[in-house]
C-alpha positions in Angstrom: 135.3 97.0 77.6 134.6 100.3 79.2 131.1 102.1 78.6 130.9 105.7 77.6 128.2 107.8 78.2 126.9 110.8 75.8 124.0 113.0 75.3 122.3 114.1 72.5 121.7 117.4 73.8 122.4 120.0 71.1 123.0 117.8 68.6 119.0 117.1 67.7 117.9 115.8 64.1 121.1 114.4 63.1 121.9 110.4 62.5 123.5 108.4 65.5 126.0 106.7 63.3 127.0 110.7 62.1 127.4 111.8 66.2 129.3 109.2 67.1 131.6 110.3 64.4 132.2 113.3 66.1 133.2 111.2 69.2 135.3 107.8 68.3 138.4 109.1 66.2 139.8 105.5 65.9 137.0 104.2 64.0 135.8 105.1 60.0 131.9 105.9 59.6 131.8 102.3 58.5 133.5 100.8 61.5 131.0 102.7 63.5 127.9 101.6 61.7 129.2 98.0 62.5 129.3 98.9 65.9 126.2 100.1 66.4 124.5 96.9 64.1 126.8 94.3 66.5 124.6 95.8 69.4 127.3 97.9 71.3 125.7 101.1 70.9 122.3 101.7 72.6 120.1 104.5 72.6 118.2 105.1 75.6 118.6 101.8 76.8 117.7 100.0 73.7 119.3 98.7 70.2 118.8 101.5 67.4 119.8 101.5 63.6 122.6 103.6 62.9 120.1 105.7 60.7 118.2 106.6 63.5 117.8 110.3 64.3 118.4 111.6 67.7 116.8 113.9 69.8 118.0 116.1 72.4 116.9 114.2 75.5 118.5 110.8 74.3 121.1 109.4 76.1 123.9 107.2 73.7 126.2 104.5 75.4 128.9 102.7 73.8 131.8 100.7 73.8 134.0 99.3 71.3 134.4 95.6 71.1 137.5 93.9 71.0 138.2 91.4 68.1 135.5 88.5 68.2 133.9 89.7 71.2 130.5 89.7 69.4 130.4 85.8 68.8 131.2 85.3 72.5 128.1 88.0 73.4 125.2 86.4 71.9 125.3 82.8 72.9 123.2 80.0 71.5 120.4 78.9 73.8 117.9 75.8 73.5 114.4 77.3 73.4 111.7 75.4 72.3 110.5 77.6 68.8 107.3 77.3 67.0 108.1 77.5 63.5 105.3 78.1 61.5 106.9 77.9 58.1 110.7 77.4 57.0 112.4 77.3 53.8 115.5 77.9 52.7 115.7 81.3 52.5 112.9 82.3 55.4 111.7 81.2 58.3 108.9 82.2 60.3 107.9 82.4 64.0 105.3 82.2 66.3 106.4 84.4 69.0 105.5 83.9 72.2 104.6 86.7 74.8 107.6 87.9 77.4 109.9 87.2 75.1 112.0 90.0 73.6 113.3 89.5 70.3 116.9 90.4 70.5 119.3 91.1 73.5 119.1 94.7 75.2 119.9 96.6 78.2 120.2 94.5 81.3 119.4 91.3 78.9 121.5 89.4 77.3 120.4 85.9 76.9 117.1 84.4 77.0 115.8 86.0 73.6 114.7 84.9 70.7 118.0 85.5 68.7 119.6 83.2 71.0 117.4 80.3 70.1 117.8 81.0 66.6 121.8 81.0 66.8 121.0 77.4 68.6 118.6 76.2 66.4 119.6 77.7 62.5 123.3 77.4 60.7 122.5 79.9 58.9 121.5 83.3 59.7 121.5 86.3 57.7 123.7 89.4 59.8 122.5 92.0 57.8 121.2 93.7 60.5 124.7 92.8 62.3 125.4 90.0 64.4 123.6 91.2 67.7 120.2 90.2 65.4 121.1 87.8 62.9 118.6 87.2 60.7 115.8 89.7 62.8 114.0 91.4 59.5 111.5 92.9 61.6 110.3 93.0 65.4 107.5 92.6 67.6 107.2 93.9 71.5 108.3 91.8 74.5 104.8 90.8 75.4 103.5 91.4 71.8 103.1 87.2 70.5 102.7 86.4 67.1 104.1 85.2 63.8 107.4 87.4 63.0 109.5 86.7 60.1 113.5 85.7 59.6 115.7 85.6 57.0 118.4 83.4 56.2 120.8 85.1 53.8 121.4 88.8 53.5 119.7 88.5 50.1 116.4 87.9 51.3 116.9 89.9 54.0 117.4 93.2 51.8 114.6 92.0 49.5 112.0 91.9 52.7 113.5 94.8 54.3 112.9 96.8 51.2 109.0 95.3 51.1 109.2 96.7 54.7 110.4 99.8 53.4 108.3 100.4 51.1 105.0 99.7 53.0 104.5 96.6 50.8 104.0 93.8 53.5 100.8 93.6 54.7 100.2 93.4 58.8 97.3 92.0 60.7 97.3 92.0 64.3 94.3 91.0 66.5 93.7 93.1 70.0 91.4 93.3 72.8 90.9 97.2 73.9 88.6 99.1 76.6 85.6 100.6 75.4 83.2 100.8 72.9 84.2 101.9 69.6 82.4 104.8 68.2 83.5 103.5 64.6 83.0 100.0 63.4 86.4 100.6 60.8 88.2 103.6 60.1 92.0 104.6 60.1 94.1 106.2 62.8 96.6 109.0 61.1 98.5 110.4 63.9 102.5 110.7 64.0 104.5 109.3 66.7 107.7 110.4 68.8 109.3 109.4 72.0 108.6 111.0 74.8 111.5 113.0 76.8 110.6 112.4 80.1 110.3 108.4 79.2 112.5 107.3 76.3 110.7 104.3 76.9 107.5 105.3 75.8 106.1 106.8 73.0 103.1 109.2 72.1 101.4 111.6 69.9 103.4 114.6 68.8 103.2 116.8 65.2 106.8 116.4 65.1 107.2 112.5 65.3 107.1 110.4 62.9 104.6 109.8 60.6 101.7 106.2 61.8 99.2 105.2 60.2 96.5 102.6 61.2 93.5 101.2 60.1 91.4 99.1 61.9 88.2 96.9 62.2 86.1 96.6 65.2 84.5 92.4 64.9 83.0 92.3 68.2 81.4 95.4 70.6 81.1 95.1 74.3 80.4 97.3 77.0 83.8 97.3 78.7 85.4 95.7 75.8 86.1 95.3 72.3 87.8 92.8 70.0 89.6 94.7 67.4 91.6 94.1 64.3 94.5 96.4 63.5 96.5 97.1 60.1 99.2 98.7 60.5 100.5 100.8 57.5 103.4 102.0 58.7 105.8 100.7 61.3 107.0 102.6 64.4 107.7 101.3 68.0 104.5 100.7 70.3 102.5 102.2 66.8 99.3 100.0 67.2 99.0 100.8 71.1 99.9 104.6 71.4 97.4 104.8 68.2 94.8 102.9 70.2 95.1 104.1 73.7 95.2 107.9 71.7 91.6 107.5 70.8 91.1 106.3 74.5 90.8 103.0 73.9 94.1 101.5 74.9 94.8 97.9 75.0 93.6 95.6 77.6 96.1 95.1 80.0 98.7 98.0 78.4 99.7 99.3 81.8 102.6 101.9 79.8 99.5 103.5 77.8 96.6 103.5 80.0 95.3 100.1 80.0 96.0 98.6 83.3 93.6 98.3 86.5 93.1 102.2 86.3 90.8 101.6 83.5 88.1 99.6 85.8 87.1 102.8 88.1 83.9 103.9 87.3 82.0 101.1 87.3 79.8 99.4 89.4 82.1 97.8 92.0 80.8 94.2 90.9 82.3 94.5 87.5 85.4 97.1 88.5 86.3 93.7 90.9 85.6 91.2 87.3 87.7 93.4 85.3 90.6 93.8 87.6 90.1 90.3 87.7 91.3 89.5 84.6 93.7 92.1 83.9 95.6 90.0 87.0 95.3 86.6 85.5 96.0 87.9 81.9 99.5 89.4 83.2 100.4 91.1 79.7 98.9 93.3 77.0 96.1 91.8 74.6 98.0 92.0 71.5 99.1 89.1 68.9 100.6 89.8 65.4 97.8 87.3 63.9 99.3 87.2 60.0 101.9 88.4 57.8 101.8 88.6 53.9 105.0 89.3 52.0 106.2 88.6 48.4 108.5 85.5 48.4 111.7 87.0 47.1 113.1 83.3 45.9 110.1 81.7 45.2 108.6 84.7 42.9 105.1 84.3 44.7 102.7 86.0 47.4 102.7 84.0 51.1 100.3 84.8 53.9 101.2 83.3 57.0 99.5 83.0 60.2 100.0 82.7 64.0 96.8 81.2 65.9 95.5 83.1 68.8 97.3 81.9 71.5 95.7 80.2 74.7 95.9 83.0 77.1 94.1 85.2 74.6 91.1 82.6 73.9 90.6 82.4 77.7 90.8 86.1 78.6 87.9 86.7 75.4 85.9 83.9 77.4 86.7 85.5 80.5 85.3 89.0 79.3 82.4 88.0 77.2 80.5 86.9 80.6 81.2 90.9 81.8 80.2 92.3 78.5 77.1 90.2 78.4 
């Protein structure tokens, strides 16, 4: 299949699946919303919706797939998945970090769609066969429970809860700093930045975030914090975070990396760095999810224990805070 390259530029503020419209004369509107679900149109580098609205700076790449090419693209893949809970209709996962959640530029295999095509017969594609049964996602070295359907009739049902704002979202996170605030909320909208597309951050003209959050334990260099996120955007919980200059531990991409120990004494600017080596990833883990059982007619809360790495690097840091 050949790959075609396109910019958004001058064609801001309308949907993908419209532009491309503009572009592909052998396909229907519908075709190319199938297209783009299937995983062979990218955005910047990465898997949109065909709802997504562009912006002048993106760079769209496609290519159409021949018949049944998709099936041969995402190919099952033993990995060894933590199930938390699974019924007929749901399932869901404790993911762990460095693990993307469905195939993307320069990755095609090793995700966690690929274990679920080996693992489940049945899959919803709702979201197209490049994600079956993906309802929502979680960042590569984000771990934590994350939630899949098994019919396109749950699917719908939890991606209208999504939708709607309905599902509740608790994530646990070690920042830098000292909070000023023990709980608040964070109201701050959210857009892609032009000279990263990779990377997101505070602009009027994004799209609209909304945290709250709840500081449980204050340290000097440190902070253990719990985040709910209202609203759902890409990176939301760490641009929010590193925005109010505490960014979280480890987040090289927003400010949390080994540039964050300068200023210390050099005993603890060596601890810090320290850790920030051992720990390898940001401090982030989606600790529980709670969603209204579309089947089963009743309220499920389900949670994701904080993973080993996390447990030591709260050890590790609560000898420098003390």
């Amino acid at each position: 299949m050949n790959k075609i390259t396109l910019s958004a530029n001058g064609n801001e503020n309308i949907r993908l699946d419209k532009f491309l419209s503009n572009y592909i004369s052998t396909l229907s509107r519908t075709q190319i919303k199938q297209i783009i679900l299937d995983g062979f149109v990218q955005v910047n580098e990465s898997l949109v919706k065909p709802s997504s609205i562009l912006e002048g700076s993106d760079i769209i790449t496609y290519s159409i797939p021949e018949q049944d090419s998709v099936e041969d693209k995402l190919e099952p893949e033993h990995l060894n998945l933590n199930i938390l809970y699974e019924d007929d209709h749901i399932v869901a996962i404790n993911k762990p970090s460095g693990l993307l959640v469905h195939p993307g530029a320069g990755q095609s295999n090793g995700t966690l769609v690929n274990g679920l095509r080996n693992h489940f017969n049945k899959l919803s594609d709702y979201n197209g066969l490049m994600r079956p049964g993906i309802v929502h996602r979680l960042d590569k070295d984000t771990s934590g429970v994350i939630l899949v359907a098994k019919d396109n009739s749950t699917h719908s049902a939890l991606a209208t809860q999504f939708e709607k704002r309905e599902i509740m979202k608790e994530y646990f996170g070690i920042t830098w700093g000292d909070w000023s605030q023990e709980e608040g909320e964070i109201i701050d909208n959210i857009k892609r930045k032009r000279t990263d597309p990779t990377s997101y951050q505070i602009n009027k003209n994004g799209r609209e975030a909304i945290t709250f959050f709840k500081v449980i334990k204050s340290g000097v260099y440190t902070s253990e914090v719990v985040f709910y996120p209202k609203t759902g955007r890409t990176h939301q919980i760490r641009v929010h975070s590193a925005s109010k200059n505490y960014p979280i531990f480890g987040d090289i991409k927003y400010g949390g990396g080994e540039n964050k120990t300068k200023g210390f004494i050099p005993e603890i600017s060596k601890k810090l760095i320290r850790s920030i080596k051992f720990f390898k990833r940001h401090a982030l883990h989606a600790k529980k999810i709670t969603f209204f059982h579309p089947v089963l007619k009743k309220e499920f809360s389900i949670k994701a224990p904080i993973p080993s790495d996390i447990l030591l690097l709260q050890n590790d840091l609560k000898t420098i805070n003390e």
